[in-house]
TORVO-795539 format. One record per residue (C-alpha): residue in one letter; z, x, y. Coordinates in steps of 0.05 Angstrom, whole numbers, plus 5000, padded with zeros to 4 digits. Layout:
REM TORVO-795539
AZXY;...
This chain:
REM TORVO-795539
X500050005000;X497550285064;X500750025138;X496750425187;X502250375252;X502350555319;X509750765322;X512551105268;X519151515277;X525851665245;X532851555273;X539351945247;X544751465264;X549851745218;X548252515234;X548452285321;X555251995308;X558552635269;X555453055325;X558152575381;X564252685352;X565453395343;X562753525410;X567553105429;X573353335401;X570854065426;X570053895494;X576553575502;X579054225467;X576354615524;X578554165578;X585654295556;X585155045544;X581655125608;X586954635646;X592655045613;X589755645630;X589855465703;X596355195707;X600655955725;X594156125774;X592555485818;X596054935861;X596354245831;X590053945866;X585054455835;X589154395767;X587453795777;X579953755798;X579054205738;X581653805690;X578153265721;X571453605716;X572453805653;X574053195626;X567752785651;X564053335628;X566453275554;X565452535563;X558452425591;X555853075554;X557652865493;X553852045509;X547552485537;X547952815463;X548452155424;X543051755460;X538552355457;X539752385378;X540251635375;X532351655398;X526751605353;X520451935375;X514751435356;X507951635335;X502151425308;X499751545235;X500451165175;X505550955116;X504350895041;X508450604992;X506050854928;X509650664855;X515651244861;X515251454936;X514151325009;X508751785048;X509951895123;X503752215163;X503652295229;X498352785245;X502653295219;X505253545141;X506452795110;X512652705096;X514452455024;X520852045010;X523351804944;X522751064930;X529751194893;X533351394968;X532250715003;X538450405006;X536649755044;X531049485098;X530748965158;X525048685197;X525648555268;X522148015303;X516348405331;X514348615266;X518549325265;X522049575188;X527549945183;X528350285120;X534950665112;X535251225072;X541251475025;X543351985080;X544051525129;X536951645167;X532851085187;X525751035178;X522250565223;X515450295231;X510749755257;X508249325199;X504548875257;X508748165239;X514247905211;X510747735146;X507448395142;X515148765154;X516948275098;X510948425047;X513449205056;X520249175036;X518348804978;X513949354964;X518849854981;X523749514930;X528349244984;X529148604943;X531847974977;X538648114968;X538648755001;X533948515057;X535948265124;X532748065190;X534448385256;X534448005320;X537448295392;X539847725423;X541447505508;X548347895532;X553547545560;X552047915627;X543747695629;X544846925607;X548946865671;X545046855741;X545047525773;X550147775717;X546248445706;X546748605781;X553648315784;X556248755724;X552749355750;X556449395816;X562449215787;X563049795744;X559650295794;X566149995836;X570750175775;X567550735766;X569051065839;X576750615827;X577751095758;X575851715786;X580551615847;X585651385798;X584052075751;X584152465797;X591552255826;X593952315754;X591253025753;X594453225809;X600952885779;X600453265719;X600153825762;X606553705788;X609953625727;X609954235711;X611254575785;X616054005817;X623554105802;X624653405816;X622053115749;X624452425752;X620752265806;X614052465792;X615952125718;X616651465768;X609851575789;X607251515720;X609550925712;X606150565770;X599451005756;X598750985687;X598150215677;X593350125730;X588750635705;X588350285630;X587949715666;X581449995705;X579050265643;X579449645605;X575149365670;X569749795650;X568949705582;X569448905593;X563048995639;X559049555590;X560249025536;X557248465579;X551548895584;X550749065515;X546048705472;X549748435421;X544148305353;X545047705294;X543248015225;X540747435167;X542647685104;X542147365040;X548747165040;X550746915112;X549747175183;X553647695223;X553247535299;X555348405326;X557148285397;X560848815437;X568148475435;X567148285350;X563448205299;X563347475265;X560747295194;X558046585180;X557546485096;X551845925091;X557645635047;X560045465117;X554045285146;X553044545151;X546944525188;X542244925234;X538644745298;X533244865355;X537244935416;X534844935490;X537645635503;X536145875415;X539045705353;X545145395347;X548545305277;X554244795256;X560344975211;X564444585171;X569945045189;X570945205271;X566245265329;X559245135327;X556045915336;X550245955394;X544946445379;X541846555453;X534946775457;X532746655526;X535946955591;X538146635661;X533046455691;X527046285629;X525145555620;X528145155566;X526045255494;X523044635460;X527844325417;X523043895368;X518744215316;X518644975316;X511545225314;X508145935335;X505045735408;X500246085456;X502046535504;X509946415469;X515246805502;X519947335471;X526246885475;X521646275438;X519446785383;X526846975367;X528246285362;X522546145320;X524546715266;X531546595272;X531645865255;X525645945205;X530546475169;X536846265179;X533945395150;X531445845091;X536346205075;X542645655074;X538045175042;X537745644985;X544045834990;X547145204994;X552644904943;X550644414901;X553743764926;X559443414874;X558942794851;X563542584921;X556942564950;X554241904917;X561141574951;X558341155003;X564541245050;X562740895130;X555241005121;X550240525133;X546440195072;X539840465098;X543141195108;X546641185041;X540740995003;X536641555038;X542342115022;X543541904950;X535341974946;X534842624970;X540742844927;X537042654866;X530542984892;X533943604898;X536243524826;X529543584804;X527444084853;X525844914845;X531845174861;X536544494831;X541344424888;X542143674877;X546543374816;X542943474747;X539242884716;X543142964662;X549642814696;X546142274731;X544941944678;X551341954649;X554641624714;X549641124704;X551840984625;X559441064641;X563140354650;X568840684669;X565241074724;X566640734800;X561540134810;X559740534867;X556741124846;X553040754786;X550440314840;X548940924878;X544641234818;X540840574799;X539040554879;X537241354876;X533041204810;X529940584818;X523240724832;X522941334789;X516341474756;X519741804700;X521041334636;X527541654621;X530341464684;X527240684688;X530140604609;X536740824631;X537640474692;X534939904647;X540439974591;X546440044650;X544139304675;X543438954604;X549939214587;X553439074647;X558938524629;X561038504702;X555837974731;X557538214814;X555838964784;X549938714749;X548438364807;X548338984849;X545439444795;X538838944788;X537538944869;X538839694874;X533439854815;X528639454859;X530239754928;X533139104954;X540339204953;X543838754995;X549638835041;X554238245010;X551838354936;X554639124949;X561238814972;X562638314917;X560938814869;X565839334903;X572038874910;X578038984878;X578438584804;X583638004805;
């Protein structure tokens, strides 16, 4: 399998953050040796602006190294799958990589793969669609299971109007708020170890240090805002990653999903509804009737399109099969009843055989002892069955029905003309 692509790179995630880290760790090494160093030989204020420097240094040196790590150079060339290993060309030495070493895949709505590799490095592509990203991790043995869809989603900061500006000044006002703040605490440090009046510059830490978590927490509040925070559909549930938490919804959960003016929204049996945003402040609203590819359609209507083709897929597969609770009428309208108790026995005979087997259908139907509801229920579901095991069954429960109201209700059901009154008198309590 050949996917000629106009980006083709590789990203080492794992190896960026292990470098992030140790550079880290070394820099803030140095800042203290160099700090310490200058303690005997300075005045507080440059023990101070040195540790200070030193500091941001570590800090912003060591996010210049991850983001340029985190950055996968994208060229042109093309990707074969063969029967036992990948081929990478790129106008250089291809590149050969064991089928054996990929771990897992995801698409992403654009049509990008992501194939990640035993070590942690990422090989990404352009397959062109989200069919075609879909077609190669099948062939790269990613089977469904182990294959999940991508999608970045709005941040909290860009849904809202002028958020992105708003944030932005916000922390550049932080920003200027901590470095004031850092640099006072510097200079305090300083002190501590020059001042012979120790209590007092301990009071000072006690005023200072509060408000400079405080102004750090500030900050990373607003970064998160910022961040785009990305819903990944596995085969299991989805895992909403935004900057505050991460959230898992099992489809077990799921009770249904829906177009929403703003994206996808999805319903729980168990706490709040989850909103998947796909548009930003400002876009139109999305269409909320039947989701179809459109011209000219935008990049928030596309993410809604894949996300709520996926995510319908995926918990209608995934979805329990319903107990036999579910042929209990309960405050539901005859004509909504008969509908649900249909489709329940439709499923039973479906592909995947998420309804209630035919087999256990039947033997509601047979049972005296069973509640005249759910026989009723059955006879209503399997009246105008074309299969001949069903219509002699359904045919046996009324001629052996001693109880005429049941009978009654059994006969009109079978036909599709089950009335509201028959239903009752066959459903009241035996005197």
């Amino acid at each position: 399998m050949k996917i000629p692509s106009n980006a083709i790179g590789f990203i080492s995630h794992e190896r960026a953050r292990r470098s992030a880290a140790r550079g880290l760790l070394g820099s803030a090494g140095l800042a203290v040796v160099g700090a310490s160093l200058m303690i005997p030989l300075a005045s507080p204020g440059l023990f101070g602006g040195v540790l200070l420097g030193l500091i941001l240094s570590a800090i912003f040196g060591t996010k210049l190294l991850k983001a340029r790590r985190d950055r996968a150079r994208r060229l042109p060339g093309v990707v074969e799958i063969g029967e036992s290993e990948i081929s990478v060309s790129t106008g250089v030495t291809p590149r050969r990589i064991a089928l054996a070493r990929v771990e897992d895949g995801f698409s992403e709505p654009s049509g990008l793969v992501n194939l990640r590799l035993d070590d942690g490095e990422v090989l990404v592509f352009d397959a062109g669609s989200v069919d075609g990203a879909d077609r190669v991790l099948q062939r790269a043995g990613v089977d469904v299971s182990r294959r999940t869809l991508r999608v970045p989603l709005t941040s909290a900061a860009a849904s809202q109007v002028a958020g992105v500006a708003l944030a932005s000044i916000g922390i550049f006002g932080l920003g200027l708020a901590v470095l004031f703040w850092l640099m006072m605490l510097s200079i305090g440090v300083g002190k501590l170890f020059t001042s012979s009046d120790l209590g007092h510059e301990l009071g000072a830490f006690v005023v200072l240090v509060p408000s400079f978590l405080a102004l750090i927490w500030g900050i990373s509040w607003l970064v998160g805002a910022l961040r785009t925070p990305h819903v990944v559909v596995g085969a299991d549930g989805v895992t909403v990653e935004r900057a505050s938490k991460t959230s898992f919804v099992p489809y077990r959960d799921v009770t249904l999903v829906k177009v929403d003016a703003h994206g996808v929204r999805i319903e729980r049996k168990h706490g709040s509804a989850v909103l998947l945003r796909t548009t930003k402040s400002g876009d139109a609203p999305l269409p909320t009737g039947e989701v179809v590819p459109a011209p000219n359609e935008t990049e928030g209507a596309l993410r809604q399109r894949v996300l709520f083709d996926r995510i319908k897929q995926a918990a209608s597969e995934n979805a329990a099969p319903p107990s036999v609770d579910a042929l209990d009428r309960g405050n539901k309208s005859l004509a909504v009843w008969r509908s649900e108790v249909k489709r329940i026995t439709e499923q039973a005979a479906g592909y995947r055989s998420q309804g209630l087997s035919r087999a256990l259908l039947h033997e509601l139907l047979a049972n005296g002892a069973a509640p005249p509801e759910r026989r009723i229920a059955v006879a209503l579901a399997l009246g105008d069955s074309q299969d001949e095991s069903d219509k002699q069954r359904v045919r046996i429960a009324i001629d052996t029905c001693a109880d005429e109201a049941v009978k009654a209700a059994l006969e009109q059901a079978a036909e599709g003309e089950l009335e509201e009154e028959t239903l009752e008198l066959a459903l009241r309590p035996p005197t």
